[in-house]
KEBAZA-572402 format. One line per 10 residues: number of its first residue (from 1); for each residue x, y, z of C-alpha. Coordinates in Angstrom, 3 decimals. Layout:
<pts>
NUM = X,Y,Z; ...
</pts>
This chain:
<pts>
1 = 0.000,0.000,0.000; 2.732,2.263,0.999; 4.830,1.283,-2.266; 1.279,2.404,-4.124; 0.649,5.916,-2.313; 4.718,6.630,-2.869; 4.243,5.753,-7.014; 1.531,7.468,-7.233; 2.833,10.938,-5.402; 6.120,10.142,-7.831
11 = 4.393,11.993,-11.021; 2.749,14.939,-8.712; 6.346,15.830,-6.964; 8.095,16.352,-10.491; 5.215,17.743,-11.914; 5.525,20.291,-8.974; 9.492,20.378,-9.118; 9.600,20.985,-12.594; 6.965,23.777,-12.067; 9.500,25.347,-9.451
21 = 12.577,25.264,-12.038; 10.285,27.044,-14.588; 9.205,29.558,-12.297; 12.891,29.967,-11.438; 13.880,30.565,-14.813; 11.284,32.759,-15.652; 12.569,35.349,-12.656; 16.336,34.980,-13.709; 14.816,35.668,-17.540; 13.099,39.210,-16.331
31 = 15.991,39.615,-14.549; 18.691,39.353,-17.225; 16.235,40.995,-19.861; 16.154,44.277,-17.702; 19.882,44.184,-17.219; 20.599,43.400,-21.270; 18.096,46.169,-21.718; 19.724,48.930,-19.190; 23.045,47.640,-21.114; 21.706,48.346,-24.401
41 = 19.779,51.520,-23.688; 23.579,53.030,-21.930; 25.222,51.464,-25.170; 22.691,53.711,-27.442; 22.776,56.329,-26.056; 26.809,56.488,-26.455; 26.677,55.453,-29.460; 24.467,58.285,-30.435; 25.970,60.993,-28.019; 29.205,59.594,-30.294
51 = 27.650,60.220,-33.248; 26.003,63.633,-32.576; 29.421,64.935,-31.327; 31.025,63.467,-34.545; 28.907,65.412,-36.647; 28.953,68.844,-34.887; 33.129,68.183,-35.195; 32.619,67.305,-39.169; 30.083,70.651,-39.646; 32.234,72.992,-37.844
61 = 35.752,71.166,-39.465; 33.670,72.295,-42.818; 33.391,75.553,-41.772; 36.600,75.823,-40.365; 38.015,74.860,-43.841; 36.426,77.588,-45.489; 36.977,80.781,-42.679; 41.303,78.834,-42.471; 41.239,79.066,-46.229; 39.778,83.274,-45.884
71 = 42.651,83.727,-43.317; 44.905,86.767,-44.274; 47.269,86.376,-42.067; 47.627,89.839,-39.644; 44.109,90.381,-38.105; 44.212,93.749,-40.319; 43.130,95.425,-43.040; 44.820,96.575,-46.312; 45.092,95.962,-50.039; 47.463,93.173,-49.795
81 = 45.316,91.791,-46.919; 42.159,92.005,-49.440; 44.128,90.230,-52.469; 45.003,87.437,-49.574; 40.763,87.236,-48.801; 40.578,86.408,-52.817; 43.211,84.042,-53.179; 42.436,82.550,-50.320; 38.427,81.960,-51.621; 39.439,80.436,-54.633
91 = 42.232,78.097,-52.992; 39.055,77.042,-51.176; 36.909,76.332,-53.953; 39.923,74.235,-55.344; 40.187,72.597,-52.505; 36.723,72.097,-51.086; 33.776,68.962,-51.991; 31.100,71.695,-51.156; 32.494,75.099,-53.069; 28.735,75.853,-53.210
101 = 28.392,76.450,-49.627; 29.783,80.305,-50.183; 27.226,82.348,-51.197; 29.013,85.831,-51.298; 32.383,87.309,-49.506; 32.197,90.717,-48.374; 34.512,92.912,-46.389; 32.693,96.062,-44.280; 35.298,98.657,-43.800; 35.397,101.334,-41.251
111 = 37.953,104.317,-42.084; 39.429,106.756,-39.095; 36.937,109.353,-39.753; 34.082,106.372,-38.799; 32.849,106.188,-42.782; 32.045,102.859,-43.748; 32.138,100.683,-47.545; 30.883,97.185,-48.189; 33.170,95.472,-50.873; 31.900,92.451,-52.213
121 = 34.193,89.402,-53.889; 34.130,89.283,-57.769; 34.479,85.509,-58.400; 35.502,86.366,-62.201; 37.934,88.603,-61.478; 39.162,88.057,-58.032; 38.704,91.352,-56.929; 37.035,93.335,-54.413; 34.432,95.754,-55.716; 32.150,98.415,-53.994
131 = 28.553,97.223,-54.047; 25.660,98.672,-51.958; 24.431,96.781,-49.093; 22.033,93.955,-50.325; 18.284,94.435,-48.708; 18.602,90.749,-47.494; 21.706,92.139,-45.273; 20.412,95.217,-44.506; 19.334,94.261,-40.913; 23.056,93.351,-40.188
141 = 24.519,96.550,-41.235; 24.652,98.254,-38.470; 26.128,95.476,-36.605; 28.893,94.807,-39.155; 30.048,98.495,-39.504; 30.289,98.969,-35.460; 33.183,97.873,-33.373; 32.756,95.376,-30.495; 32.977,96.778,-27.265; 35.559,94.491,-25.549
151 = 37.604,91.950,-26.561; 37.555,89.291,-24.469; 36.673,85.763,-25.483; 34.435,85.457,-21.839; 32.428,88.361,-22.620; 28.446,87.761,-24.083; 29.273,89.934,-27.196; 27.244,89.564,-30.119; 30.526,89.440,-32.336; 33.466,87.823,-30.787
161 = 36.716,89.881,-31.929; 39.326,87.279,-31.929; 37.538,84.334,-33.850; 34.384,84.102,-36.317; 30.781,84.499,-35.177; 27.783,83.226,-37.063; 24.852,85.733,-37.055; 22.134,83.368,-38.253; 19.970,86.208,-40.148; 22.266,85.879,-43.297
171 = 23.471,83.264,-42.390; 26.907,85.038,-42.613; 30.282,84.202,-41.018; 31.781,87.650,-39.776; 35.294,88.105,-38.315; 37.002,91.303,-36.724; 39.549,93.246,-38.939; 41.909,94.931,-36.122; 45.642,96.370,-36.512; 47.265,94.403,-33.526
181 = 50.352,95.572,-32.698; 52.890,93.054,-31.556; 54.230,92.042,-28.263; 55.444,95.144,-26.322; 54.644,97.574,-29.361; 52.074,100.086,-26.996; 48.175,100.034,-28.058; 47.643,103.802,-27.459; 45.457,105.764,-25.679; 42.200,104.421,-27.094
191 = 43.111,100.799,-27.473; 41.302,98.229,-29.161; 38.157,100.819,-30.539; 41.510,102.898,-32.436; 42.392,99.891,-34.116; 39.468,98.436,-35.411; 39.339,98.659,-39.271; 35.814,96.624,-39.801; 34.919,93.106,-40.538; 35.376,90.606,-43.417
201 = 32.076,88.422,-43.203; 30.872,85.366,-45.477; 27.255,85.009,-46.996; 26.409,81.185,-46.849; 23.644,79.825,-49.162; 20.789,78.496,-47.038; 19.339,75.747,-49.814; 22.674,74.109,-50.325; 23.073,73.622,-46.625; 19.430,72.301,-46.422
211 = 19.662,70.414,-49.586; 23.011,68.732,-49.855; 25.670,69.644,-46.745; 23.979,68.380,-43.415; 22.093,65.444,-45.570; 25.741,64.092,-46.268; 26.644,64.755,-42.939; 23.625,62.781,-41.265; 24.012,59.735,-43.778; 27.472,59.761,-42.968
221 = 26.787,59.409,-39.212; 23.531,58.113,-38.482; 22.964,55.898,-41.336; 22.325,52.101,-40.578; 22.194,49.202,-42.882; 18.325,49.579,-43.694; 18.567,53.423,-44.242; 18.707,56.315,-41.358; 18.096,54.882,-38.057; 17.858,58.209,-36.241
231 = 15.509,61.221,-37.607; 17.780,64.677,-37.373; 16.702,68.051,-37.702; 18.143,71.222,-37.443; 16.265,74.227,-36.310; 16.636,77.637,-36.703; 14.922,78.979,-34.003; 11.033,77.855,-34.704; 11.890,77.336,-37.710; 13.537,73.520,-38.910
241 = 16.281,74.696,-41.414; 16.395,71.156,-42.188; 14.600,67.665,-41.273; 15.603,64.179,-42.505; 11.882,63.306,-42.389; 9.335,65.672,-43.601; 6.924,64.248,-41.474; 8.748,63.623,-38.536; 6.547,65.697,-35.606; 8.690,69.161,-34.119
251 = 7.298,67.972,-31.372; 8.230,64.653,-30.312; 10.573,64.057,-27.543; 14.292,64.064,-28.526; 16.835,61.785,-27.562; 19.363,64.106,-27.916; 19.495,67.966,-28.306; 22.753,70.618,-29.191; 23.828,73.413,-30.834; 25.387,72.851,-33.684
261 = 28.168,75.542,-33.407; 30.658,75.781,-30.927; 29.518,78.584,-28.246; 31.769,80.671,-26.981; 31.873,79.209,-23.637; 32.932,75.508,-25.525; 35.810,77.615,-27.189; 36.976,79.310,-24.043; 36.840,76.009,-22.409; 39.056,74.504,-24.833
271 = 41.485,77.419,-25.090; 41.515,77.103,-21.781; 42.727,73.528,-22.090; 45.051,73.819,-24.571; 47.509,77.077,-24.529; 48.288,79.603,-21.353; 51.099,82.489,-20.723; 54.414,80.341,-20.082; 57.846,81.811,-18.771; 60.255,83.872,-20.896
281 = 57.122,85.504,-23.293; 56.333,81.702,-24.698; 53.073,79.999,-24.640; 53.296,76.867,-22.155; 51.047,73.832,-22.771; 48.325,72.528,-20.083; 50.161,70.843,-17.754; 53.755,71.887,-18.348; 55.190,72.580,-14.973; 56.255,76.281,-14.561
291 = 59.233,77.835,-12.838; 58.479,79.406,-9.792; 58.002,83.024,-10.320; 57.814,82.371,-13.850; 53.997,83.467,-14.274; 54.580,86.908,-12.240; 54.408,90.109,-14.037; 55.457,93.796,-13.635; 52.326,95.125,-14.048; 49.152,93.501,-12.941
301 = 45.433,94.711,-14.228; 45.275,98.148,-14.498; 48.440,99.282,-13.172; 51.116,101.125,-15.351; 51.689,98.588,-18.233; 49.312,96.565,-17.134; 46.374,94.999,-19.151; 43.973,98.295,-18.919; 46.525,100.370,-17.205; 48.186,103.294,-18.809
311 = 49.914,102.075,-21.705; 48.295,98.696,-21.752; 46.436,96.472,-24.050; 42.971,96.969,-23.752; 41.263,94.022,-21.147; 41.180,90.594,-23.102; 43.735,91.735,-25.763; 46.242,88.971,-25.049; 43.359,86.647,-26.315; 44.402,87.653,-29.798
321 = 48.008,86.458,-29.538; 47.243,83.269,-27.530; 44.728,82.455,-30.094; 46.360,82.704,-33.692; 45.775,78.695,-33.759; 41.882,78.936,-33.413; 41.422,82.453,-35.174; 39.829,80.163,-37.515; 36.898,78.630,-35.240; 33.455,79.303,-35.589
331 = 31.538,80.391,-32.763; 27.473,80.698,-31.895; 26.974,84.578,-29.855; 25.385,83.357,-26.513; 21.687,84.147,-26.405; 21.473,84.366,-30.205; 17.864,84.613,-31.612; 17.225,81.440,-34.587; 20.815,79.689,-32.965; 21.205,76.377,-34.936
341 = 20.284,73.276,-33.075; 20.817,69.706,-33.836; 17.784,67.438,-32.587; 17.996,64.127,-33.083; 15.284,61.001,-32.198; 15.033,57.036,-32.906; 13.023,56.326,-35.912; 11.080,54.063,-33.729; 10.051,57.392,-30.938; 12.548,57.403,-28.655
351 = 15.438,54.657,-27.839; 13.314,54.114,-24.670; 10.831,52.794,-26.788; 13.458,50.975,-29.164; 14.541,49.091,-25.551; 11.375,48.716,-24.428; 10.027,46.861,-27.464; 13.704,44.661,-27.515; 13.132,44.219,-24.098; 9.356,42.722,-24.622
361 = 10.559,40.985,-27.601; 13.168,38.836,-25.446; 10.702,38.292,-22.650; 8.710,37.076,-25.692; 10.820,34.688,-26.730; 11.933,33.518,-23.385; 8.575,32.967,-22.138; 7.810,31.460,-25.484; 11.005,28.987,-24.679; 9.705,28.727,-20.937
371 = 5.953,27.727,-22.459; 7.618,25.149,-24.818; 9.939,23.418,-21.894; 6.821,23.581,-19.995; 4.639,21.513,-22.794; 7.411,19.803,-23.676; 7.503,18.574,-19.769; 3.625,17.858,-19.574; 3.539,15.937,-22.917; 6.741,13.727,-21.614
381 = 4.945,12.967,-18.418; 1.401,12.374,-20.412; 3.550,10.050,-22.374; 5.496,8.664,-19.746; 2.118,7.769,-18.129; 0.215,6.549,-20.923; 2.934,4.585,-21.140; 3.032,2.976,-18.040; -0.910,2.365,-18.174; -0.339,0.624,-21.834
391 = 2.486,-1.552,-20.135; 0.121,-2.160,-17.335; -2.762,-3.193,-19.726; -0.314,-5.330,-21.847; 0.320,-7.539,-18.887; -3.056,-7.483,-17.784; -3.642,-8.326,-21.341; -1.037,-11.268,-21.459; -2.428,-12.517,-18.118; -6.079,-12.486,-19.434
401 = -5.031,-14.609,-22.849; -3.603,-16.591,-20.945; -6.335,-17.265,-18.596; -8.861,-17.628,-21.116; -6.500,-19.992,-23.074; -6.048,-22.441,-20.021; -9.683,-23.100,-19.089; -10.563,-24.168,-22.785; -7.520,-25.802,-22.878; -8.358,-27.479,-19.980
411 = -11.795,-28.594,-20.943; -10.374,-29.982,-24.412; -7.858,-31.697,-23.019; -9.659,-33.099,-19.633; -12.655,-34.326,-23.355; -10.050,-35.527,-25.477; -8.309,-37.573,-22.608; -11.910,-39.240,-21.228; -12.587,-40.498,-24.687; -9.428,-41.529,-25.378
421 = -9.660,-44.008,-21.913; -13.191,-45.235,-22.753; -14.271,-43.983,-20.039; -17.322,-42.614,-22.024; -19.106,-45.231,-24.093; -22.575,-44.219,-25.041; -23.247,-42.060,-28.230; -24.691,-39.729,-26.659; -22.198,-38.912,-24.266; -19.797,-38.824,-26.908
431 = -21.738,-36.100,-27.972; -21.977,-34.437,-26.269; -17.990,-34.433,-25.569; -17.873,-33.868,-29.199; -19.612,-30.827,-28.672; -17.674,-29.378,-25.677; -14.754,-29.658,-28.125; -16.066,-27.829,-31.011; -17.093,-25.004,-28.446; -13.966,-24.796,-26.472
441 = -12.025,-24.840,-30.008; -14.503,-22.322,-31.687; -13.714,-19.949,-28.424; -10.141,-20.533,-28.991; -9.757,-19.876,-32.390; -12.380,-16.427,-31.915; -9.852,-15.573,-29.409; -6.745,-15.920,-31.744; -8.570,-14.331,-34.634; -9.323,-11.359,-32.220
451 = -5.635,-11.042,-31.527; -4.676,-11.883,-34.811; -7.263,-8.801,-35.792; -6.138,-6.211,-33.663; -1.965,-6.815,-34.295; -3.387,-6.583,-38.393; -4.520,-2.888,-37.495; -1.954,-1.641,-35.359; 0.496,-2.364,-38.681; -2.103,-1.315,-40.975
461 = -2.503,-4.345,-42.888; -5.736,-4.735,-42.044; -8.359,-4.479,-44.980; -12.052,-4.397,-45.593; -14.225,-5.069,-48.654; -16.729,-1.998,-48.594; -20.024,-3.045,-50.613; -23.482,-2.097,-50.727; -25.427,-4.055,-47.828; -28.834,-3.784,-46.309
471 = -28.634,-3.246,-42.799; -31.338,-5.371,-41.615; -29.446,-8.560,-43.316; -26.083,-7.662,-41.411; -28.040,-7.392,-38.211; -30.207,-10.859,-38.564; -26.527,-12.698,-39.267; -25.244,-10.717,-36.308; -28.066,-11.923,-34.176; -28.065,-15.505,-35.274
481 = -24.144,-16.117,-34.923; -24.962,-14.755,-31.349; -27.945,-16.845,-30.410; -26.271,-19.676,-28.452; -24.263,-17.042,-26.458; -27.911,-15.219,-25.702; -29.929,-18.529,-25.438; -27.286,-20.386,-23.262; -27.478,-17.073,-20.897; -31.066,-17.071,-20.965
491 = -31.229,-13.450,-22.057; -34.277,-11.511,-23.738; -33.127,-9.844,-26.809; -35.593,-6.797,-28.421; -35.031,-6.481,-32.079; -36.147,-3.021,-34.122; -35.081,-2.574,-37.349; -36.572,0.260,-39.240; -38.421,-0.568,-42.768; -36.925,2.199,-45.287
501 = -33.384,2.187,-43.610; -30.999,2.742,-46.631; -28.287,1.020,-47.794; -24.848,1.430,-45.908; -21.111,0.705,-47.721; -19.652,-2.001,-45.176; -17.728,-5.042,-44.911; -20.376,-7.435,-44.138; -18.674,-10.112,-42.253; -16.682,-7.450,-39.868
511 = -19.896,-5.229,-39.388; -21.342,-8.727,-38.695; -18.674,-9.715,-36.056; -18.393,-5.725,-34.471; -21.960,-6.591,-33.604; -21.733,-9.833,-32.665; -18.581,-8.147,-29.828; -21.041,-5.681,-28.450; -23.710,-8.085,-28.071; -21.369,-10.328,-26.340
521 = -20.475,-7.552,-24.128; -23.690,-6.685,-23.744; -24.249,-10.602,-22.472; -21.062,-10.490,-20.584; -21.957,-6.897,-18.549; -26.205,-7.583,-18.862; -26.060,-8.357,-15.048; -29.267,-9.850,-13.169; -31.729,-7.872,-15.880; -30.637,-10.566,-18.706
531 = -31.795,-8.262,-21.267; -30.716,-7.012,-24.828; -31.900,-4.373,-27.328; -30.598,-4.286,-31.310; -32.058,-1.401,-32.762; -31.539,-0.067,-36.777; -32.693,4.009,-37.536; -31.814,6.297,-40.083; -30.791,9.724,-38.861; -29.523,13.039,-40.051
541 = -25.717,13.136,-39.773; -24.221,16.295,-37.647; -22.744,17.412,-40.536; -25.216,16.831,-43.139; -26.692,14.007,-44.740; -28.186,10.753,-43.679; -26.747,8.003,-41.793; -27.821,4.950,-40.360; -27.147,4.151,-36.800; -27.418,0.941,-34.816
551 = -27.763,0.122,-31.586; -26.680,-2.373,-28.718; -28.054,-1.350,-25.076; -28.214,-3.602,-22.170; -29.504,-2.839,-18.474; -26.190,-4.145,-16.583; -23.521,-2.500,-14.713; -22.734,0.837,-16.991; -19.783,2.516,-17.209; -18.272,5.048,-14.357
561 = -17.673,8.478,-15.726; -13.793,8.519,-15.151; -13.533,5.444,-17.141; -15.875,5.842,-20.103; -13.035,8.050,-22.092; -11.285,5.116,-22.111; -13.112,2.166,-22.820; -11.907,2.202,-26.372; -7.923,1.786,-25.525; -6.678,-1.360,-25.922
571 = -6.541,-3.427,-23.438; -8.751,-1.187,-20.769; -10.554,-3.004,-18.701; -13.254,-1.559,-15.806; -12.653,-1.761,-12.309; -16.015,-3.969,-12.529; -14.421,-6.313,-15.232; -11.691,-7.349,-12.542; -13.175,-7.421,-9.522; -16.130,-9.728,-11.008
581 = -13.351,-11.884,-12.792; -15.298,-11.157,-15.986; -13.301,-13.171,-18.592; -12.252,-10.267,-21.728; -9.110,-9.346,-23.105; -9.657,-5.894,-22.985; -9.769,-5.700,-27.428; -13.492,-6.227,-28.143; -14.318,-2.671,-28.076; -10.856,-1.251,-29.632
591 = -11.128,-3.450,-32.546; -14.929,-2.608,-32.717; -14.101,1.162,-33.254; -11.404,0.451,-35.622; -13.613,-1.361,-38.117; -16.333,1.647,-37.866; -13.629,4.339,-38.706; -12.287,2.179,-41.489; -15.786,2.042,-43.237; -15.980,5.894,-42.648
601 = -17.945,5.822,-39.718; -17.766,6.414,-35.900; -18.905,4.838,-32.931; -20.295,6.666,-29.838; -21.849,4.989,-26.051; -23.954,6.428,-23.494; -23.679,5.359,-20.173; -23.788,4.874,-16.520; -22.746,3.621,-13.429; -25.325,0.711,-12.616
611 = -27.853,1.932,-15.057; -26.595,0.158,-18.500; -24.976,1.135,-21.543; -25.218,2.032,-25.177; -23.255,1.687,-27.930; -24.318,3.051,-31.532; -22.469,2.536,-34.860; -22.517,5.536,-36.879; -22.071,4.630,-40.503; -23.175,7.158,-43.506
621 = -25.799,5.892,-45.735; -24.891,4.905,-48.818; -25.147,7.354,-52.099; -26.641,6.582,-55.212; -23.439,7.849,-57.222; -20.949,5.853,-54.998; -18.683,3.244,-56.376; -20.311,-0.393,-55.396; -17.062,-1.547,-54.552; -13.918,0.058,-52.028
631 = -10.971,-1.186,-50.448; -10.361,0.285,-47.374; -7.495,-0.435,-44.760
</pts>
């Protein structure tokens, strides 16, 4: 009993075990999904922080090209210095894969007496030549004929005066023209507003930045395989000067968000990092170690010689000496109206949402993996059970044959072996011994053929002559095969056969014997009420069309609930079957549903416990058009 209980809790503690390890994995799979997706999101959002500084270094590198290339050398103005602008320009074009980015090159000069003249760049003749100010540029001239106040890199001018400033109205690149004087040659009395001479300032052309520059730049750097992952705009002000998707919306959330020039606060920074006054009037490097004393000077601000002081650059005007490396930058004016700004976004929203959906698709397929193990697990212990049930029924089965071999066995032998002694004389004895024989072998050989029957289907070599047949005919032979069976067991047997039942397509001889097992079972099961109904009716099929269906009830034992699913298994016997010793090997009904399917039919029972069952063959009745004759296996 104990051995019983423990194989029967066996397949409930893995079932439960194996539910633990899935539950298990499925934690340690949210788990790792939300720390691959934190992982990924970081690794995007370097990658595109990368990429967005990569492209405001290429843009600005582009304009840096074309304001090194206008470089005249001295920060001032004269003839020679306005032959250098030309030369310089068409160097430029030579040199540059956008020459159409330069609109116009102008220079705004400022005389002593205040009086200003635009010259504008002849690109046919190299030459400067006095032009009025265009209406497009008028709003700038005011700006662009005035000197800046201080020059000082730190201050929030509207023109820096030691590197170019963008003033997005044009857009134009402008840069200071001042008469520096060099180290420890004195500024004079008025400083830096004395020397300023006016400002040489590039026109750039608005559609070719929109229509060819910054699309190169954005498939350069945030073009995938399948096309431009990231949608990139830049705005001017309101305004998108460009977008890489028409319809992207202005106002979805961007993943990443920057000016596209360098302000002036980036440029100090990196001036900052890269050159500062060094001993002995040189420029030392960040982090060079300097001699002690080395950074003290004679004058500090605004004493005599001092910057400010009497005699003394104006505030800031070291800035253009330490500078001459980046005189060529180009600079945003802090709290510019319509600054440039690069906005970039995923293609899919936002790369939250590009993590979130990787992040659902993994649980996906995890889960998806979990929910396969997990069938995978159920249908290997179904399996394994069936299993063990079939091996159970094919011993039960094994023990049964041979059971119901020995007692005919015995009865044939214990015959054959009293008239072989004599010790039955009389004819009618030997009869009746004769007779016992014939039964006993007719059992034996229904027994074999049964077996035989069933190991014929189970290889599928099983096969049925399907003819036209009147179903009364197959039930009368049915009926008189199993007479001695129903007379010897004294049973009643109620016959109704409908009149106009149509043909059916069967195997005669194994409808015949299908009937002949459930009326045995019937016989076998009948219990005290010894009493048998055969019934024949046409019907209309549950999918259309007629069929004929007959009947075997019987007012015996019935069928529990939990075991009528699987009284058509092979070898399945009741709990009733075994307990009553009812002889049976467990086939009769198996074999009786095979034949049904194989003549395209079906076979259905009703039952229960102590109240009788009944089994009905379902067969489809036969067609007027239909071939008489089919093989079916």
């Amino acid at each position: 009993m104990l051995g019983g209980w423990s194989g029967s809790r066996k397949p409930v503690l893995l079932t439960a075990l194996m539910a633990a390890i899935v539950v298990v994995l499925a934690v340690v799979q949210y788990e790792w999904s939300i720390q691959v997706s934190r992982a990924e999101r970081d690794r995007m959002q370097r990658a595109l922080d990368n990429s967005v500084r990569q492209f405001r270094e290429d843009f600005n590198r582009e304009l840096r090209r074309l304001t090194g290339g206008l470089q005249s050398g001295p920060l001032g103005f004269s003839n020679d210095s306005a032959s250098a602008y030309a030369r310089g320009y068409e160097d430029w074009r030579q040199r540059s894969n956008y020459p159409d980015l330069v609109r116009s090159v102008f220079l705004s000069t400022v005389d002593e007496g205040g009086a200003s003249s635009l010259l504008q760049l002849n690109p046919e003749s190299g030459a400067f030549e006095a032009v009025d100010w265009p209406e497009h540029l008028r709003s700038l001239q005011g700006l662009l004929t005035s000197p800046p106040s201080l020059p000082d890199v730190r201050s929030r001018l509207v023109i820096n005066p030691v590197v170019w400033t963008i003033l997005y109205e044009g857009p134009v690149l402008a840069q200071v023209l001042a008469d520096v004087p060099a180290r420890g040659e004195p500024w004079g009395r008025r400083g830096f507003d004395r020397r300023f001479q006016g400002y040489a300032f590039v026109e750039l052309d608005r559609d070719f930045l929109r229509d060819t520059l910054l699309p190169d730049l954005v498939e350069r750097h945030f073009a995938g395989l399948d096309g431009l992952v990231f949608q990139v705009s830049v705005t001017d002000g309101d305004v998108p000067l460009y977008r890489s998707d028409p319809d992207s919306s202005p106002d979805a959330p961007a993943d990443a968000r920057e000016p596209l020039l360098w302000r002036q606060e980036e440029l100090a920074s990196r001036l900052a990092g890269r050159v500062r006054p060094g001993p002995e009037g040189r420029e030392a490097r960040a982090g060079e170690r300097r001699p002690r004393g080395a950074g003290r000077r004679r004058g500090g601000p605004g004493s005599a010689g001092g910057p400010g002081g009497p005699g003394g650059p104006p505030p800031g005007a070291d800035a253009f000496r330490r500078v001459r490396g980046m005189r060529d930058a180009v600079v945003s004016p802090p709290g510019a109206d319509g600054a440039w700004e690069l906005v970039v976004r995923h293609s899919a929203g936002s790369l939250e949402q590009v993590v979130a959906t990787h992040q659902n698709h993994n649980l996906a397929v995890g889960f998806g993996v979990l929910l396969l193990l997990c069938v995978s697990m159920g249908m290997i212990l179904v399996s394994a059970q069936r299993a063990q049930r079939l091996a159970k029924a094919q011993i039960d089965f094994v023990a049964g044959v041979s059971h119901e071999l020995r007692t005919p066995l015995a009865v044939i032998c214990s015959a054959a072996e009293n008239l072989a002694d004599g010790v039955v004389g009389e004819k009618s004895r030997i009869a009746e011994y004769g007779t016992l024989i014939r039964d006993e072998g007719r059992r034996l050989t229904a027994m074999v053929e049964q077996t035989l029957q069933f190991a014929a289907g189970q290889s599928n070599h099983q096969t049925y002559q399907l003819k036209r047949h009147p179903v009364a005919e197959i039930v009368e032979d049915a009926l008189q095969q199993a007479k001695p069976a129903l007379e010897s067991a004294d049973y009643q047997v109620e016959k109704a056969v409908a009149a106009d039942l149509p043909s059916v397509e069967a195997d005669a001889a194994a409808l015949s014997q299908t009937l002949q097992n459930l009326i045995g079972n019937a016989v076998k099961y009948g219990g005290a009420s010894r009493w048998v109904s055969v019934r024949a009716e046409s019907a209309e099929a549950p999918g259309g069309g007629q069929e004929v269906r007959i009947s075997v009830e019987d007012k015996g034992l019935g069928i529990s609930s939990h075991e009528l699913p699987h009284v058509f298994d092979p070898f399945f016997r009741g709990k009733q079957a075994t307990s009553r010793q009812i002889r049976g090997t467990g086939l009769g009904l198996s074999l009786a549903r095979d034949v049904v399917v194989a003549m395209g039919g079906r076979i259905s029972v009703k039952s229960a416990n102590g109240e009788g069952s009944t089994f009905t063959i379902h067969l489809p009745a036969a067609s007027a058009n239909r071939a008489p004759e089919v093989e079916s296996a």
